[in-house]
PyMOL Python script that loads the backbone (N, CA, C, O; Angstrom):
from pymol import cmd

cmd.read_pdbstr("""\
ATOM      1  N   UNK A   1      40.738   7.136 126.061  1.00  0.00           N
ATOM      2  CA  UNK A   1      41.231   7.201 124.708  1.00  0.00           C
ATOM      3  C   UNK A   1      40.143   7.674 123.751  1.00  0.00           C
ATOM      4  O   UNK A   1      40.243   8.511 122.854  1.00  0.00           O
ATOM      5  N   UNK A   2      39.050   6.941 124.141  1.00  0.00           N
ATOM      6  CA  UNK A   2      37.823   7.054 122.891  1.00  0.00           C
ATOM      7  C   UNK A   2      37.319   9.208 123.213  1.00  0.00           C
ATOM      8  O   UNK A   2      36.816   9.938 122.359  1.00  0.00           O
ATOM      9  N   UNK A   3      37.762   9.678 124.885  1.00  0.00           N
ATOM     10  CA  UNK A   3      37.638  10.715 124.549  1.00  0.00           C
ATOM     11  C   UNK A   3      38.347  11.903 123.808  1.00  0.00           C
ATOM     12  O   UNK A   3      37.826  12.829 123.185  1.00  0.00           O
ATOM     13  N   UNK A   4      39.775  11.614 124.058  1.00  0.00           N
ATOM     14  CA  UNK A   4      40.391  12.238 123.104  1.00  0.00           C
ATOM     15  C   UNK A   4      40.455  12.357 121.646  1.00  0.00           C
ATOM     16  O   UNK A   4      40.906  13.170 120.840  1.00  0.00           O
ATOM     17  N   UNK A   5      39.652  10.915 121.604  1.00  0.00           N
ATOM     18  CA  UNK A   5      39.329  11.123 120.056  1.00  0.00           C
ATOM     19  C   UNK A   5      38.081  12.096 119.464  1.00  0.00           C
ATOM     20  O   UNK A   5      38.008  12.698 118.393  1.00  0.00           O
ATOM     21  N   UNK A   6      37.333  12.029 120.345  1.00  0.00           N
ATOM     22  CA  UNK A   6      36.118  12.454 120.382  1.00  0.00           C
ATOM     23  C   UNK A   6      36.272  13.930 120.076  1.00  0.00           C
ATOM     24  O   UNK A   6      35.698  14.505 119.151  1.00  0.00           O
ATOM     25  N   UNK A   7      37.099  14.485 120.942  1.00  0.00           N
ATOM     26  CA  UNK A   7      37.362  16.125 121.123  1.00  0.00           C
ATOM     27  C   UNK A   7      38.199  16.418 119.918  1.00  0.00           C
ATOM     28  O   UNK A   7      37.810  17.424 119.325  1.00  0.00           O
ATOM     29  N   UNK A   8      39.496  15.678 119.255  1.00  0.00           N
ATOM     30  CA  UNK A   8      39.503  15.686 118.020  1.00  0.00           C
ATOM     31  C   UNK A   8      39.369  16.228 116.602  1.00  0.00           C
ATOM     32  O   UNK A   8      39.833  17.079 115.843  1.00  0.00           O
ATOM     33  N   UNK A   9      38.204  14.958 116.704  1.00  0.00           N
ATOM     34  CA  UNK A   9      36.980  15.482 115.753  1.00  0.00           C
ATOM     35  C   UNK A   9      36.602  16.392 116.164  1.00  0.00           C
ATOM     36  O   UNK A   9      37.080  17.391 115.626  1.00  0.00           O
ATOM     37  N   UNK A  10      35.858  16.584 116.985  1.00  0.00           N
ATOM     38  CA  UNK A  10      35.001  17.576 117.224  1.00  0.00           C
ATOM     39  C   UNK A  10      35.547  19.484 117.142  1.00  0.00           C
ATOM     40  O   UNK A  10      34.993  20.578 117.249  1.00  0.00           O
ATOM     41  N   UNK A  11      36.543  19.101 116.962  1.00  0.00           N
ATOM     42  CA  UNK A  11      37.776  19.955 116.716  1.00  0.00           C
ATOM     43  C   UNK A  11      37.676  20.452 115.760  1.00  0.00           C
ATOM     44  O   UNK A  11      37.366  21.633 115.597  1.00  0.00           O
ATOM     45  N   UNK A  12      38.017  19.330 114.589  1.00  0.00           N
ATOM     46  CA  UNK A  12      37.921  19.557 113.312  1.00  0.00           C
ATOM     47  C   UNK A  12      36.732  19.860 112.868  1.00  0.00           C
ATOM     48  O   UNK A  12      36.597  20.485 111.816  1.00  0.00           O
ATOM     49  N   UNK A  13      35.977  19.567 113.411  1.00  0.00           N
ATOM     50  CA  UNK A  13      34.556  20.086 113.015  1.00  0.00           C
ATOM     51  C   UNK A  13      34.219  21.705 113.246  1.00  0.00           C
ATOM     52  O   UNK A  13      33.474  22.320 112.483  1.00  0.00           O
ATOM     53  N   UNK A  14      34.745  22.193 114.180  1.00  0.00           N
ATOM     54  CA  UNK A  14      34.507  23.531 114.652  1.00  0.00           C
ATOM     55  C   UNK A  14      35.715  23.992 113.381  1.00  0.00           C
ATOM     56  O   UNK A  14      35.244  24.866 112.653  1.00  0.00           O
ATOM     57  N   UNK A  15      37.006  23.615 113.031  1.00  0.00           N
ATOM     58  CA  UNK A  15      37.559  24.116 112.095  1.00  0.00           C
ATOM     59  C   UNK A  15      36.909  24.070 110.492  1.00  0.00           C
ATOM     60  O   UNK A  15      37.540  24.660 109.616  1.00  0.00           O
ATOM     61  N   UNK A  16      35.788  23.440 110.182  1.00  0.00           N
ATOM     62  CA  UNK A  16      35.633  23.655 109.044  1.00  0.00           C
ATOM     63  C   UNK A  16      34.491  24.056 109.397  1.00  0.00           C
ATOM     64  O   UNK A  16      34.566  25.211 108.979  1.00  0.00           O
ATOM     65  N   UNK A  17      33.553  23.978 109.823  1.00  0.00           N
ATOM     66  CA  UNK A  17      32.250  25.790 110.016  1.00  0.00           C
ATOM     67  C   UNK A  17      32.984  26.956 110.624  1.00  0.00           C
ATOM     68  O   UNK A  17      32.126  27.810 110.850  1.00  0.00           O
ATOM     69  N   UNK A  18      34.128  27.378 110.981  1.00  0.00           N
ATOM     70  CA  UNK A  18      34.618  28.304 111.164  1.00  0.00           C
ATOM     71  C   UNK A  18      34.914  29.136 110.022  1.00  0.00           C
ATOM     72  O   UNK A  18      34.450  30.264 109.855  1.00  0.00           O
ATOM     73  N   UNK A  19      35.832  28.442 109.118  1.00  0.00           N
ATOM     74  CA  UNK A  19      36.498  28.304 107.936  1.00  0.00           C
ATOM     75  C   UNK A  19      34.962  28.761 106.751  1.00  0.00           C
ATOM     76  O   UNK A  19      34.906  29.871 106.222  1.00  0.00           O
ATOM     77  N   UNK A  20      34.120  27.931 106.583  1.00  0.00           N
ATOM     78  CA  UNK A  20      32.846  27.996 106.122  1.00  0.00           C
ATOM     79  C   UNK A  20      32.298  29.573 106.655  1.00  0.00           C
ATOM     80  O   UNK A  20      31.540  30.209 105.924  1.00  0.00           O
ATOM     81  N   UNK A  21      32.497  29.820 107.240  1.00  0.00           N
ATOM     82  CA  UNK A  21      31.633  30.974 108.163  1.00  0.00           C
ATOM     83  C   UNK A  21      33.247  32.347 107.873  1.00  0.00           C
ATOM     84  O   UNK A  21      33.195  33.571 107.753  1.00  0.00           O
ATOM     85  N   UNK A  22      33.992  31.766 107.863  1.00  0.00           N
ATOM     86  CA  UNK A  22      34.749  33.113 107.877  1.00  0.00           C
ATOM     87  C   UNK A  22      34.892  34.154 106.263  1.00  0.00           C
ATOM     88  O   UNK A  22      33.965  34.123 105.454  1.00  0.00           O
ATOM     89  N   UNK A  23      35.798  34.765 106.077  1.00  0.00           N
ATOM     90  CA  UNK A  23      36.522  35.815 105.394  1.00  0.00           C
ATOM     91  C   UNK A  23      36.660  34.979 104.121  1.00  0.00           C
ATOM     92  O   UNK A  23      36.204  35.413 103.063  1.00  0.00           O
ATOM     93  N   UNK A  24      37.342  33.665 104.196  1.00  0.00           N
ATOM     94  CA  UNK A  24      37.793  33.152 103.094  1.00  0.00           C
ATOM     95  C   UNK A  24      36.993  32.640 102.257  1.00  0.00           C
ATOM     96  O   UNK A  24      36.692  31.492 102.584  1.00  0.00           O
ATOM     97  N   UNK A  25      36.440  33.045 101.169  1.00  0.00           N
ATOM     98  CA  UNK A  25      35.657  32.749 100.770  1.00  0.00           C
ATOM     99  C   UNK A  25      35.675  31.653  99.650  1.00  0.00           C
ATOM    100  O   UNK A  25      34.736  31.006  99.185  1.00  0.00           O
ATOM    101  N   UNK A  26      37.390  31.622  99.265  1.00  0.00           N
ATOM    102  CA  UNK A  26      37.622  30.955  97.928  1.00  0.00           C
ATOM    103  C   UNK A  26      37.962  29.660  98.859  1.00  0.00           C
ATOM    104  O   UNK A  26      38.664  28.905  98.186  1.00  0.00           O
ATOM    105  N   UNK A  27      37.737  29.148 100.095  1.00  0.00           N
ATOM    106  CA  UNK A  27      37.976  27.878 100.645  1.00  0.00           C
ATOM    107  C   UNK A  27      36.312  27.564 101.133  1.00  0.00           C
ATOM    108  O   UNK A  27      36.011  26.967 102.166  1.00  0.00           O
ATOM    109  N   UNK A  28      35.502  28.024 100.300  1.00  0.00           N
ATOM    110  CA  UNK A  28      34.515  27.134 100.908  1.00  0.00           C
ATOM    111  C   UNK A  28      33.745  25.986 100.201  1.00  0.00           C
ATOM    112  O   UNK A  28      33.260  24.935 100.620  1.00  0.00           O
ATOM    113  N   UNK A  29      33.807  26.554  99.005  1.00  0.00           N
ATOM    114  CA  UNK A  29      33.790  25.012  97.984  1.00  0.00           C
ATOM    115  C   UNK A  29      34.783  23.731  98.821  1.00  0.00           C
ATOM    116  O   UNK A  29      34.518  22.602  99.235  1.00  0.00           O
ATOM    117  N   UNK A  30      35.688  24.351  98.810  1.00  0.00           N
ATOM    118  CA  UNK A  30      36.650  22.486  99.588  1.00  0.00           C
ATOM    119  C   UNK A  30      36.355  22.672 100.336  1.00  0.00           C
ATOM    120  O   UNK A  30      37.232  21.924 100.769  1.00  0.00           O
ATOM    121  N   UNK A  31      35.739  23.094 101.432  1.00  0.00           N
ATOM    122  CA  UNK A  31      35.431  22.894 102.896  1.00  0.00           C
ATOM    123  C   UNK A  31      34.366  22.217 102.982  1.00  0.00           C
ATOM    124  O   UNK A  31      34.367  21.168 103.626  1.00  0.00           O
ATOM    125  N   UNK A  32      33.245  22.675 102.354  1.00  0.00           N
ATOM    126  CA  UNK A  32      31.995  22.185 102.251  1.00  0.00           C
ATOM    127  C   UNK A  32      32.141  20.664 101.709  1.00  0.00           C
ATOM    128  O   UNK A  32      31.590  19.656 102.152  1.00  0.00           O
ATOM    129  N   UNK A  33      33.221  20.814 100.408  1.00  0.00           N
ATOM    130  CA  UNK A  33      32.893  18.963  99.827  1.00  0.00           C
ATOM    131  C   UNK A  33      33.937  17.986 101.424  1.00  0.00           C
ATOM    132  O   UNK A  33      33.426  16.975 101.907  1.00  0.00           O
ATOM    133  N   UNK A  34      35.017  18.409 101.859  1.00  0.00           N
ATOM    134  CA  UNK A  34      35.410  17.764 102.944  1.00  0.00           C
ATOM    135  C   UNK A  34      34.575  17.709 104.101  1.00  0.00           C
ATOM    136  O   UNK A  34      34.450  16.660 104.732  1.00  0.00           O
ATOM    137  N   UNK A  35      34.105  18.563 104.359  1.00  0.00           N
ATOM    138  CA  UNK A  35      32.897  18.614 105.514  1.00  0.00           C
ATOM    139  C   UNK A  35      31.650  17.221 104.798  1.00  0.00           C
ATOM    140  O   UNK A  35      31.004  16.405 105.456  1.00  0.00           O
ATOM    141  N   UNK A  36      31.683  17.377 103.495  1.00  0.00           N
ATOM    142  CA  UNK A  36      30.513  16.331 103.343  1.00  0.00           C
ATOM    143  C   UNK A  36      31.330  14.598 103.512  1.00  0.00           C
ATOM    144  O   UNK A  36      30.714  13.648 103.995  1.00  0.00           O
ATOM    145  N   UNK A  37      32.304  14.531 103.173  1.00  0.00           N
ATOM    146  CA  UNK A  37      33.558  13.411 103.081  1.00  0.00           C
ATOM    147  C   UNK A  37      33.336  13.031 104.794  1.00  0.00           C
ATOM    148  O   UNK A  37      33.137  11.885 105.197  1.00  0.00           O
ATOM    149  N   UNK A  38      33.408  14.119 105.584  1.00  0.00           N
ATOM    150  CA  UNK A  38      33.694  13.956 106.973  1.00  0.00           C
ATOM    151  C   UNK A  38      32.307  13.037 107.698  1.00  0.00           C
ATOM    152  O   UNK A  38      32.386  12.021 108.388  1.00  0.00           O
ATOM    153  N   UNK A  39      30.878  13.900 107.208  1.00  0.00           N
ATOM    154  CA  UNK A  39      30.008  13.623 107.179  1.00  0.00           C
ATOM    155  C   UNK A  39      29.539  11.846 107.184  1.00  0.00           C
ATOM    156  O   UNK A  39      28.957  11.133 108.001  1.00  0.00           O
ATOM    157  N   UNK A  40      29.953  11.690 106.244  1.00  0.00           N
ATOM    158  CA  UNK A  40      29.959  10.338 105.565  1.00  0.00           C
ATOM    159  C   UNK A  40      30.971   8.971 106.700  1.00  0.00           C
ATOM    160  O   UNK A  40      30.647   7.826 107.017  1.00  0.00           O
ATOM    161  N   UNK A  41      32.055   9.679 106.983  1.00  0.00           N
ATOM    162  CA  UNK A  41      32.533   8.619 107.667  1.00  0.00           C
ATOM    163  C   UNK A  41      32.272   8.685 108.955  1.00  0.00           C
ATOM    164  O   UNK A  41      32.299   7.661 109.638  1.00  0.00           O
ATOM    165  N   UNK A  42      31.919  10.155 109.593  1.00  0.00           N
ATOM    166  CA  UNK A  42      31.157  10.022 110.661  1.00  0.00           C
ATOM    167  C   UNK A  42      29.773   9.088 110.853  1.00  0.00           C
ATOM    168  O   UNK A  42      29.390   8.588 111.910  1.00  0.00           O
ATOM    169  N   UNK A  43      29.254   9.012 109.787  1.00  0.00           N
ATOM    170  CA  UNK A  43      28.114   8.159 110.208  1.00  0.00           C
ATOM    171  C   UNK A  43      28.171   6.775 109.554  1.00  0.00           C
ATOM    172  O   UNK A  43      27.260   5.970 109.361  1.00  0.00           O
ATOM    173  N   UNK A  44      29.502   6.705 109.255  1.00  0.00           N
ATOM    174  CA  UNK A  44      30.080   5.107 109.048  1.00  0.00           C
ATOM    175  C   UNK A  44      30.508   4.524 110.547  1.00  0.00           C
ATOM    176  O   UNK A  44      30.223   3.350 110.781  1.00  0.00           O
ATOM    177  N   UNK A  45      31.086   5.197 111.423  1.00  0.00           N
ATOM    178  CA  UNK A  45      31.718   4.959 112.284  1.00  0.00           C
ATOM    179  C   UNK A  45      30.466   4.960 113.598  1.00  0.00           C
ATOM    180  O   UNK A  45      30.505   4.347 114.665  1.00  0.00           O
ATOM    181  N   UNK A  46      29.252   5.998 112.999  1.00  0.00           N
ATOM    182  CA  UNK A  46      28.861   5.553 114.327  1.00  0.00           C
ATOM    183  C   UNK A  46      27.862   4.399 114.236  1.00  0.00           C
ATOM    184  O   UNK A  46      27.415   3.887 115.262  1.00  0.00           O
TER     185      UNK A  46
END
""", "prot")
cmd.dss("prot")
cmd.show_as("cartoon", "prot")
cmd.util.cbc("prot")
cmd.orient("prot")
């Protein structure tokens, strides 16, 4: 269970440096402040 969660995240993580890194440029302000949100509870959790 704990790995499927794992991959997940880790998921979502590759979706917002993708996102960060791509074409769209007017989504990287919210990507970046959710990526920092994400940040934060990732290292609540671990």
């Amino acid at each position: 269970m704990v790995n499927l969660y794992f991959r997940g995240v880790w998921e979502f993580h590759n979706v917002l440096i993708d996102t960060i890194k791509g074409p769209h440029s007017f989504l990287t302000l919210m990507v970046k402040q959710m990526q920092e949100k994400f940040n934060n509870i990732e290292l609540n959790i671990l």
